[in-house]
N, C-alpha and C positions, 0 to 999 in steps of 0.2 A: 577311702582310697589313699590320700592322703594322711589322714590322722595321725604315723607315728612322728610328723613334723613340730603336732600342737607342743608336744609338751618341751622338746625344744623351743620351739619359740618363744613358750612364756614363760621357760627357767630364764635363757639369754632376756626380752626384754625384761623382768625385773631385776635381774641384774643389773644391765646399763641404769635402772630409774635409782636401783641404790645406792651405785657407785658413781653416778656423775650428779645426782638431782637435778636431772633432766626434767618436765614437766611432761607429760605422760602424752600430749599432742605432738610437740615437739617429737618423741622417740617414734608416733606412730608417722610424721612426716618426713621421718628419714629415708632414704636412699640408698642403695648398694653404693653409690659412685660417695654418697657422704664421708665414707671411711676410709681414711689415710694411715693403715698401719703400717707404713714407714715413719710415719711422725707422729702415734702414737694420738692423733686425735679424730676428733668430730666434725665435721662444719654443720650446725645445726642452720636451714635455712630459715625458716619457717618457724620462728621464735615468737615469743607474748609482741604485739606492736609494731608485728612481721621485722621485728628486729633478727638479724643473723651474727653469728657469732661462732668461734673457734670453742670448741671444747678439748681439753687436752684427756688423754684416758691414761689409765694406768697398763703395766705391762698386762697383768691374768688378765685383764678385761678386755682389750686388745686382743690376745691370744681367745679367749671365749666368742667374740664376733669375726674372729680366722676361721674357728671350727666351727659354725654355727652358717656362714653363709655358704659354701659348697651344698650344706644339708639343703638349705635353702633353693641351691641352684639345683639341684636333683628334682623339685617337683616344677620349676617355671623357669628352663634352660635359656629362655632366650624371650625377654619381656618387650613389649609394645612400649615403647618410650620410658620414662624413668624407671629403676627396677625400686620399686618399694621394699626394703631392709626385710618389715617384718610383713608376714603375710600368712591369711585366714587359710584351709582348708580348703577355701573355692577359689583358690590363687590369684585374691586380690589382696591390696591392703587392709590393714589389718583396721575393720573401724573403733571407736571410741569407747561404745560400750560391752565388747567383748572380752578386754586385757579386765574390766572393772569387773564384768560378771566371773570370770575365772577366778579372781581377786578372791572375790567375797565366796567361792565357792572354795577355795584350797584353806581359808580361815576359818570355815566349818569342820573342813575334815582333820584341822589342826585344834577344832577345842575352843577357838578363839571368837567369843561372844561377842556382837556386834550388832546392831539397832539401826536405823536410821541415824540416829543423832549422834550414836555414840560408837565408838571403837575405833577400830583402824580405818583408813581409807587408803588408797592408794597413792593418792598423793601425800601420803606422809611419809611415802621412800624418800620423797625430795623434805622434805622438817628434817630427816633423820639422817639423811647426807649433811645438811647444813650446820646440825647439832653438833654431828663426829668431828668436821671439820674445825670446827671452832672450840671444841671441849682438848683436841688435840693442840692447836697451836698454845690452849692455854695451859695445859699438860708442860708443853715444850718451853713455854715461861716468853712466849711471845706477845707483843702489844698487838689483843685483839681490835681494838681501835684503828690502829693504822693499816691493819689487814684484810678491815672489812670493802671498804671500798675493790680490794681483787676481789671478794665472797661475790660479789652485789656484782661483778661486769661478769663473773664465771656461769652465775647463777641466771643471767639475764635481768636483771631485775631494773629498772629505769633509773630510782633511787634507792639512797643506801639506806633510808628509814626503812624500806621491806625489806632489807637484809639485819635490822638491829635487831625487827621483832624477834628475830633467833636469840638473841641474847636476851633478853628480858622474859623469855619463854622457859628458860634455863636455869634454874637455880645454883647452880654450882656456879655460873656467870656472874 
């Protein structure tokens, strides 16, 4: 009844997972009320260590969760206490292992060989936000060094050693 929302919903969330490297909990405990498109960010509540934190987003991506939440209000006009951002077919939140089986089900229909062990995951939107971010500053001839400490509070990350691993993961780094 709902279904032509799914695939809105999981063009928009992987987008948000690629363009902010959001961690894919994070994006599914977001909230309609979380999004400030007057200032262009996030308030993720609901972070790693229930740490909460501002995300800042860019403009198209901003503009993509404009168009993307009226669709949203079309199937669940008026929600019982916090309105969950993304949401299933049965007009609840969206759970955990759904955005991961779609995941792994749009990498087949792309060709894209994957094992248990091996291939993509989903959480490699957030490796590959992290990668772009720092292959650019170093592009731009910036000291990645004294930039990571912003990677590492943007990213949530506690300390900045989970933010280096991006660099030592990276060979052009």
């Amino acid at each position: 009844r709902h279904g032509w929302l799914r695939s809105h919903t999981y063009r928009t969330l992987f987008g948000l997972l690629y363009t902010t490297g959001l961690r894919l909990g994070e994006a599914l405990a977001l909230n309609i009320e979380d999004f400030y498109p007057d200032t262009l960010r996030l308030h993720v509540r609901k972070g790693k260590f229930r740490k909460a934190r501002w995300v800042p987003l860019s403009k198209s991506t901003s503009e993509v969760l404009e168009k993307y939440i009226p669709l949203r209000q079309k199937v669940v006009a008026k929600d019982k206490g916090p309105a969950p951002l993304f949401i299933s077919t049965r007009k609840k939140r969206l759970a955990h292992g759904a955005p991961q089986s779609v995941f792994y089900q749009l990498l087949e229909k792309c060709g894209i060989q994957r094992t248990k062990q091996h291939g993509p995951r989903i959480h490699d939107l957030r490796h590959t936000f992290a990668v772009h971010r720092l292959l650019e500053w170093y592009r731009d001839g910036e000291d990645i060094n004294a930039r990571l400490p912003a990677l590492a509070t943007y990213m949530g990350h506690v300390n900045i050693s989970s933010t280096q691993v991006y660099i030592q993961a990276t060979p052009e780094l």
